[in-house]
N, CA, C and O atoms as a GROMACS GRO file, in nm:
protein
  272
    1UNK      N    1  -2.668  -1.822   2.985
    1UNK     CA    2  -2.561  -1.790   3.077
    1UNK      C    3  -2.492  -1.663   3.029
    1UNK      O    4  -2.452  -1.653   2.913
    2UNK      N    5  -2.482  -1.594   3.094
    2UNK     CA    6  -2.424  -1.428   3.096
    2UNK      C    7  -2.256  -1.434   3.095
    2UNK      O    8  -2.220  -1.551   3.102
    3UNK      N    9  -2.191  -1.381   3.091
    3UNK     CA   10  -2.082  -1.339   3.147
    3UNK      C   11  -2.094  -1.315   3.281
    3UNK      O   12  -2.207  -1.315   3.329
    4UNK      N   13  -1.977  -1.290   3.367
    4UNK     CA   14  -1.954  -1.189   3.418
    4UNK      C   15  -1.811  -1.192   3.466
    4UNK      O   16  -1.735  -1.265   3.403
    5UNK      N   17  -1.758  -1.117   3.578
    5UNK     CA   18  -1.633  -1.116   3.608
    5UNK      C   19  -1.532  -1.035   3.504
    5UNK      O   20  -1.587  -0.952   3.432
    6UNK      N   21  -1.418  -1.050   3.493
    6UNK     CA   22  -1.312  -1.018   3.498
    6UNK      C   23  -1.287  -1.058   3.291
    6UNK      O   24  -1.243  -0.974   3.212
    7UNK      N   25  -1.321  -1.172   3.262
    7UNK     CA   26  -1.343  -1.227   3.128
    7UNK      C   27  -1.402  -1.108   3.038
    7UNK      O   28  -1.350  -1.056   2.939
    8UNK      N   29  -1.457  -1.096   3.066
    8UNK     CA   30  -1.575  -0.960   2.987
    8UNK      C   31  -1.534  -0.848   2.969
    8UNK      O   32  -1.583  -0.787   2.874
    9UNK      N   33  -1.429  -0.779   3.054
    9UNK     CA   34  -1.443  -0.677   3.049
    9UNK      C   35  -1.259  -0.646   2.984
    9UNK      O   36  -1.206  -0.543   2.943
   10UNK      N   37  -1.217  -0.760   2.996
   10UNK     CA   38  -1.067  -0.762   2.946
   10UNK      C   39  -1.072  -0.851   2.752
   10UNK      O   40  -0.976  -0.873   2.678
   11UNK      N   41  -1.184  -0.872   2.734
   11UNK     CA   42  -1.238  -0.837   2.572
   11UNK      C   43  -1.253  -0.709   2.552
   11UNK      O   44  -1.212  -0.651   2.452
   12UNK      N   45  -1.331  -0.642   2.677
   12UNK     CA   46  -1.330  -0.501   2.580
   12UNK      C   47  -1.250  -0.388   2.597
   12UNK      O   48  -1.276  -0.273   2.561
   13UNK      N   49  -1.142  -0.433   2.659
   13UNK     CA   50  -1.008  -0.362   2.666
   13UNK      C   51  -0.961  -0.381   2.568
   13UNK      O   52  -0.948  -0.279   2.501
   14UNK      N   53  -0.905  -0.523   2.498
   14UNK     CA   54  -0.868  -0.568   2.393
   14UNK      C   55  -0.901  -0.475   2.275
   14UNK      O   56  -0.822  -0.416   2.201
   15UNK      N   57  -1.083  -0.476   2.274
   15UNK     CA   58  -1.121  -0.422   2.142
   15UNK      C   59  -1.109  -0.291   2.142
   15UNK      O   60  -1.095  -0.242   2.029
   16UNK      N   61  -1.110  -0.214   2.234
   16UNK     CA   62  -1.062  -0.078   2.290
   16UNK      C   63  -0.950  -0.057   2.181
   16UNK      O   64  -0.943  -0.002   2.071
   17UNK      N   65  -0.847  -0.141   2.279
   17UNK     CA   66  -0.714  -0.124   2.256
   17UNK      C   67  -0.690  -0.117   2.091
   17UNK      O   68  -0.622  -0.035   2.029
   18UNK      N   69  -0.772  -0.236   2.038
   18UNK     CA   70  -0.738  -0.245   1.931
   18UNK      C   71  -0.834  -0.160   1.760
   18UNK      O   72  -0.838  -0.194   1.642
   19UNK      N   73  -0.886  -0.062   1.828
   19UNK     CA   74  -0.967   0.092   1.795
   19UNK      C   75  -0.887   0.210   1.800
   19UNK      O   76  -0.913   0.301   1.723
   20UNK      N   77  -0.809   0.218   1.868
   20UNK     CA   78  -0.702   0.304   1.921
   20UNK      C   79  -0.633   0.320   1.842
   20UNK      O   80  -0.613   0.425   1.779
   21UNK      N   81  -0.572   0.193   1.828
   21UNK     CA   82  -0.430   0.131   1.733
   21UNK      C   83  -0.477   0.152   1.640
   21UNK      O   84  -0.428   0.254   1.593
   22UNK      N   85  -0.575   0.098   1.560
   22UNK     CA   86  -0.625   0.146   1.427
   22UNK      C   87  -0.640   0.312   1.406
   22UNK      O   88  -0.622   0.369   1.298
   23UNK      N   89  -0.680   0.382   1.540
   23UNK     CA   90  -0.718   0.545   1.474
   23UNK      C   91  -0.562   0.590   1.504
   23UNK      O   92  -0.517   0.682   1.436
   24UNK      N   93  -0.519   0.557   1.556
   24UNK     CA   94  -0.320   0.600   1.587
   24UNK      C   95  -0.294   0.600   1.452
   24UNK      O   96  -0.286   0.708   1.393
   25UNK      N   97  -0.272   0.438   1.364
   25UNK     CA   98  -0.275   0.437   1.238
   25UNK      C   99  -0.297   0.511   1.084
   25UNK      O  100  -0.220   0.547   0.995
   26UNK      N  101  -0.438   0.512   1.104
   26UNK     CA  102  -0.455   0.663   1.054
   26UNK      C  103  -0.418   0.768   1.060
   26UNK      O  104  -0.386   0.825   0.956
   27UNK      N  105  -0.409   0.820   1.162
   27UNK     CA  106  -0.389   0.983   1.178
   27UNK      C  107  -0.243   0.983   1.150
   27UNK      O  108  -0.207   1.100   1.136
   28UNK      N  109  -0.145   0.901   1.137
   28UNK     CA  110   0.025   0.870   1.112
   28UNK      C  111  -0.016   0.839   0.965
   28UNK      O  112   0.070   0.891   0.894
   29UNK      N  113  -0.097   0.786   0.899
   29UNK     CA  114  -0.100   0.777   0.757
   29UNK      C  115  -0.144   0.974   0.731
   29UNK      O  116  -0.093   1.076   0.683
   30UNK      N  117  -0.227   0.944   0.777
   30UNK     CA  118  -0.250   1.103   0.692
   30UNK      C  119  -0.157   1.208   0.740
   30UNK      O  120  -0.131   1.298   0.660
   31UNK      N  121  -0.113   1.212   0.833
   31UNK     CA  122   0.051   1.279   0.864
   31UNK      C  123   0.105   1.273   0.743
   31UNK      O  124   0.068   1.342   0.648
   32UNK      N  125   0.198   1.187   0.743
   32UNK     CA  126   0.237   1.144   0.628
   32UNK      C  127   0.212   1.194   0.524
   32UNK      O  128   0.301   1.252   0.461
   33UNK      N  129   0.099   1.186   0.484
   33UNK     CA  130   0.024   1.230   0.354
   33UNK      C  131   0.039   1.382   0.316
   33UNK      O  132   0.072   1.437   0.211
   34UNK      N  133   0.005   1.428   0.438
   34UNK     CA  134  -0.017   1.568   0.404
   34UNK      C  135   0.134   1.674   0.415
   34UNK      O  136   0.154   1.790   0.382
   35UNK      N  137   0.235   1.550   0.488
   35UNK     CA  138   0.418   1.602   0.462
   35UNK      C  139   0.447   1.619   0.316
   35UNK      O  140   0.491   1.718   0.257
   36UNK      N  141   0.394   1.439   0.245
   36UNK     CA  142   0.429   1.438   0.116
   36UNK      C  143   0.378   1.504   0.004
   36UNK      O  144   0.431   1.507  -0.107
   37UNK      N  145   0.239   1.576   0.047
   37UNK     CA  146   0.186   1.669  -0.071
   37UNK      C  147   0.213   1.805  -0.049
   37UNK      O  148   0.159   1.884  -0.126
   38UNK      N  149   0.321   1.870   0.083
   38UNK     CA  150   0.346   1.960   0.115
   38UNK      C  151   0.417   2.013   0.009
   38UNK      O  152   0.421   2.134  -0.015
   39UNK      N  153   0.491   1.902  -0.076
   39UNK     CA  154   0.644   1.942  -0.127
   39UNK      C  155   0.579   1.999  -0.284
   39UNK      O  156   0.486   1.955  -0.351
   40UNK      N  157   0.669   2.108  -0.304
   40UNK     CA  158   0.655   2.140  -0.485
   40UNK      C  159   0.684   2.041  -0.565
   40UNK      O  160   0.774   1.961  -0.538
   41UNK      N  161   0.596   2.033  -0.694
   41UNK     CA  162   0.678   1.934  -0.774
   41UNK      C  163   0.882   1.976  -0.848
   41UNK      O  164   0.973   1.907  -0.895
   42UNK      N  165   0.866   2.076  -0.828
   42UNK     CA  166   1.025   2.164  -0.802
   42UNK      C  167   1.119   2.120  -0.698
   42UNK      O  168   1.240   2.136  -0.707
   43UNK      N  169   1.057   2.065  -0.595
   43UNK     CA  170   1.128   2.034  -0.445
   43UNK      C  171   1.124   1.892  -0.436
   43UNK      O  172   1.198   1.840  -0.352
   44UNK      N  173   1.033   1.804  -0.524
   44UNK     CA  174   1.069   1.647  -0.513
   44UNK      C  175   1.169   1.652  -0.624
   44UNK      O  176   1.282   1.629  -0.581
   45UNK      N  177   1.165   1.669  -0.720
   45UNK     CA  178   1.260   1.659  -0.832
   45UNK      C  179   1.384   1.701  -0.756
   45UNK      O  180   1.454   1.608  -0.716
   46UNK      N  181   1.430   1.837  -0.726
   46UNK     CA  182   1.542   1.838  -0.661
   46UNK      C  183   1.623   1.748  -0.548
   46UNK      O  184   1.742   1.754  -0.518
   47UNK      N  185   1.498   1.645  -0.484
   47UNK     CA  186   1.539   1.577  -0.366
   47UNK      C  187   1.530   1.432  -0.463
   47UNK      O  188   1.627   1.359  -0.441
   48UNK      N  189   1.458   1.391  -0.538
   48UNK     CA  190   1.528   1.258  -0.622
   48UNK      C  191   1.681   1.295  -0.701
   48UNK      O  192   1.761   1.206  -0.728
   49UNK      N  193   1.702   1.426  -0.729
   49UNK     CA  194   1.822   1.468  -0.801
   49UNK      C  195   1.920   1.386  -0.714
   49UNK      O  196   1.966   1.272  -0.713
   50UNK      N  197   1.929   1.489  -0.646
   50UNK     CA  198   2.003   1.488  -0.471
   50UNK      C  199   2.050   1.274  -0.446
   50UNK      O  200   2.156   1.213  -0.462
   51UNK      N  201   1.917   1.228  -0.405
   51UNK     CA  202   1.924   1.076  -0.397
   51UNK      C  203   1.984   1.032  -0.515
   51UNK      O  204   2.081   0.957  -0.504
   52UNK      N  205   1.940   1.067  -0.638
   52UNK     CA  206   2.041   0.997  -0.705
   52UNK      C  207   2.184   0.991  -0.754
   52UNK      O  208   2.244   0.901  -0.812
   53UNK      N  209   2.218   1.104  -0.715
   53UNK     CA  210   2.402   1.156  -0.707
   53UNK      C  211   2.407   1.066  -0.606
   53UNK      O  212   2.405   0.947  -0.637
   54UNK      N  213   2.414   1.102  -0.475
   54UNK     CA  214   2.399   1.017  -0.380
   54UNK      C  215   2.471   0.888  -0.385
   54UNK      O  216   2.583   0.860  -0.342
   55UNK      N  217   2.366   0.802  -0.458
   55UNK     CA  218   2.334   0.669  -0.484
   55UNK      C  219   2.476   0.620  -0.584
   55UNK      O  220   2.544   0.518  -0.578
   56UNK      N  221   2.484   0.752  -0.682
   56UNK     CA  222   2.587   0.691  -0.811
   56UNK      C  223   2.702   0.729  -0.705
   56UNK      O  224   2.770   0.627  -0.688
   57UNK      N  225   2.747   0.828  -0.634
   57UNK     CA  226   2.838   0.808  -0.540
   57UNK      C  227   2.899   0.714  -0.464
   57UNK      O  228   3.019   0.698  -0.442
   58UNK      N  229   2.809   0.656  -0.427
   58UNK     CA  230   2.821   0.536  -0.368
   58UNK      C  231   2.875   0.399  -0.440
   58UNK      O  232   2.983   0.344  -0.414
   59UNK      N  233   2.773   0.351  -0.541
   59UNK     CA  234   2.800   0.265  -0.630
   59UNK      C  235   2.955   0.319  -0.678
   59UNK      O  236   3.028   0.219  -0.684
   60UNK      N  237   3.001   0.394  -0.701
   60UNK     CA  238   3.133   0.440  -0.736
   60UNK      C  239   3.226   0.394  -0.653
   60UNK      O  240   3.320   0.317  -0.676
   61UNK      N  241   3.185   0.459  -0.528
   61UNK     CA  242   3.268   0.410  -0.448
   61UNK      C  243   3.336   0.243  -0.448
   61UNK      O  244   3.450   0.199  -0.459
   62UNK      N  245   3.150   0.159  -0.420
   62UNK     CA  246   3.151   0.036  -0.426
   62UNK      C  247   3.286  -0.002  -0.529
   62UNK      O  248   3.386  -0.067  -0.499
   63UNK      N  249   3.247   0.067  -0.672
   63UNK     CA  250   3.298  -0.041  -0.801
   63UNK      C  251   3.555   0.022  -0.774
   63UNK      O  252   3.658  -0.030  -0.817
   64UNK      N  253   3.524   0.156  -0.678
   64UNK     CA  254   3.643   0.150  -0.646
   64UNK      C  255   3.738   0.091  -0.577
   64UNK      O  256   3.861   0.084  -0.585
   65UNK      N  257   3.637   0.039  -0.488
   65UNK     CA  258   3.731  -0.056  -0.320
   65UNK      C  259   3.746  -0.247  -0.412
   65UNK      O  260   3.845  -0.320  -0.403
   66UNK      N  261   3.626  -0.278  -0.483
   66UNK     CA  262   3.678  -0.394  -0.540
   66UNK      C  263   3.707  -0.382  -0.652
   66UNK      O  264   3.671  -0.478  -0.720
   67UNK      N  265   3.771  -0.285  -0.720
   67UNK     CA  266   3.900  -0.258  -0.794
   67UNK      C  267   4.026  -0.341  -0.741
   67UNK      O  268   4.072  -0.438  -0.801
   68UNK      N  269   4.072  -0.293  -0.630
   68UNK     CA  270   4.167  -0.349  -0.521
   68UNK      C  271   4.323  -0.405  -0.580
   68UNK      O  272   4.406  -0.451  -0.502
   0.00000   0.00000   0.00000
């Protein structure tokens, strides 16, 4: 017994669909990838600097308001 109809062909939409989604996936990973190896090792260091003032700023803040 074969397929036919309407059943059959909305599997291979599915698997379509879900080929797509996987190469979308990829190509947003390696995006990604190729942003994050854009940077100097001079230009991440400066931007963890940056985040971590930031961060102790904050926590400062935090340890000032429940001072109180």
């Amino acid at each position: 017994m074969s397929r036919s109809g309407r059943g059959g062909s909305a599997w291979k939409l599915l698997g379509l669909a879900g080929v797509v989604g996987i190469a979308a996936t990829g190509a947003a990973v390696a995006r990604a990838e190729r942003r994050r190896r854009a940077y100097t090792p001079d230009e991440i260091r400066e931007r963890l600097h940056a985040r971590h003032a930031e961060t102790e700023d904050q926590n400062a803040l935090g340890r000032d308001a429940s001072d109180g």
